[in-house]
VOGU-3710 file (C-alpha; in Angstrom, 3 decimals, decimal comma):
1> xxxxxxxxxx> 24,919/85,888/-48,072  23,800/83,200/-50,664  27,088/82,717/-52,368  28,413/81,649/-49,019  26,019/78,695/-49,003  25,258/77,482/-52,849  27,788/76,440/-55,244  27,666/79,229/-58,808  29,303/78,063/-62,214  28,520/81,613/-63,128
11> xxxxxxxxxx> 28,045/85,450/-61,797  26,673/87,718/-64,189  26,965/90,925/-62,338  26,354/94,750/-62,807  28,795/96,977/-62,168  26,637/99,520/-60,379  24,407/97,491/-57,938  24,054/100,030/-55,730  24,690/101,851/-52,445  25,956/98,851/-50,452
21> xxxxxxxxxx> 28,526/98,033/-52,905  29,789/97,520/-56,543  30,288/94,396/-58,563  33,532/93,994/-58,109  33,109/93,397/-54,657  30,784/90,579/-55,429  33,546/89,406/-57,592  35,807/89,467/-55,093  34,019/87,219/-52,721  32,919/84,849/-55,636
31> xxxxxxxxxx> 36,701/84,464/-56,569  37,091/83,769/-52,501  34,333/81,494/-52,318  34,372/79,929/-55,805  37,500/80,262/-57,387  36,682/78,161/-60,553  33,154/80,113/-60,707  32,795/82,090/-64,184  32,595/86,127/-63,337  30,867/88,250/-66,137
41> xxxxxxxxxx> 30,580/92,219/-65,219  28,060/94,287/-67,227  28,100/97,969/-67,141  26,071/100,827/-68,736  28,998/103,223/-68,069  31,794/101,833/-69,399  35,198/103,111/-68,586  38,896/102,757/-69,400  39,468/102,844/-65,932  36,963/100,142/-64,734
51> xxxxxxxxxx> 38,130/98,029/-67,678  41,308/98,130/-66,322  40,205/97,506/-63,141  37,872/94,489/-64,295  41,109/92,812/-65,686  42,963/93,388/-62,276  40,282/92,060/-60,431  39,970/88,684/-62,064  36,469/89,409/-63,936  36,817/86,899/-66,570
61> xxxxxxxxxx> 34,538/89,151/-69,282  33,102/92,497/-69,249  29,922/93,711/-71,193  28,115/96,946/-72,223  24,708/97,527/-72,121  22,745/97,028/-73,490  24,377/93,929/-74,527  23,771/91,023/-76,508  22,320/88,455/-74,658  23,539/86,048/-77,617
71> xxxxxxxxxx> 27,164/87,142/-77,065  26,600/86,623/-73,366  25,443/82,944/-73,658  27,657/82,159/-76,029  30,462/83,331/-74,352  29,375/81,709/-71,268  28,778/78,638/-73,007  32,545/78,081/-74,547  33,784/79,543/-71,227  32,361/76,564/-69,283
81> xxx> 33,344/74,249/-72,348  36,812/75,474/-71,868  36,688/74,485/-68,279
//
């Protein structure tokens, strides 16, 4: 898996990647291998309940689509700033 040998300042993530898995699994193993790594989840189906379960899984922001890829950078941006 890649994120076992790069170093990320940031996973932006879907939700819903597919059959193998979900994005909180790849947030998981980012907050493993990267704990100071920004995690951003984006989601077309958005949910109290995976809300809820973004906030318990560390995801440090959580988008609808389609979403504003202005909000996105510029959250990203003051994120990082922030340190």
């Amino acid at each position: 898996m890649i994120i076992q040998s790069e170093e990320f300042d940031v996973l932006l993530s879907d939700l819903n990647i597919g059959a193998e898995g979900n994005g909180f699994e790849v947030v998981r193993e980012m907050r493993r291998l990267h704990p100071k790594c920004l995690n951003l989840l984006l989601t077309g189906f958005p949910a109290f309940e995976s809300a809820v379960e973004a906030i318990r899984r560390g995801v440090d922001d959580y988008f609808v689509k389609p979403a504003d890829i202005d909000v996105i950078l510029n959250t990203i941006e003051k994120r990082l700033r922030a340190g």
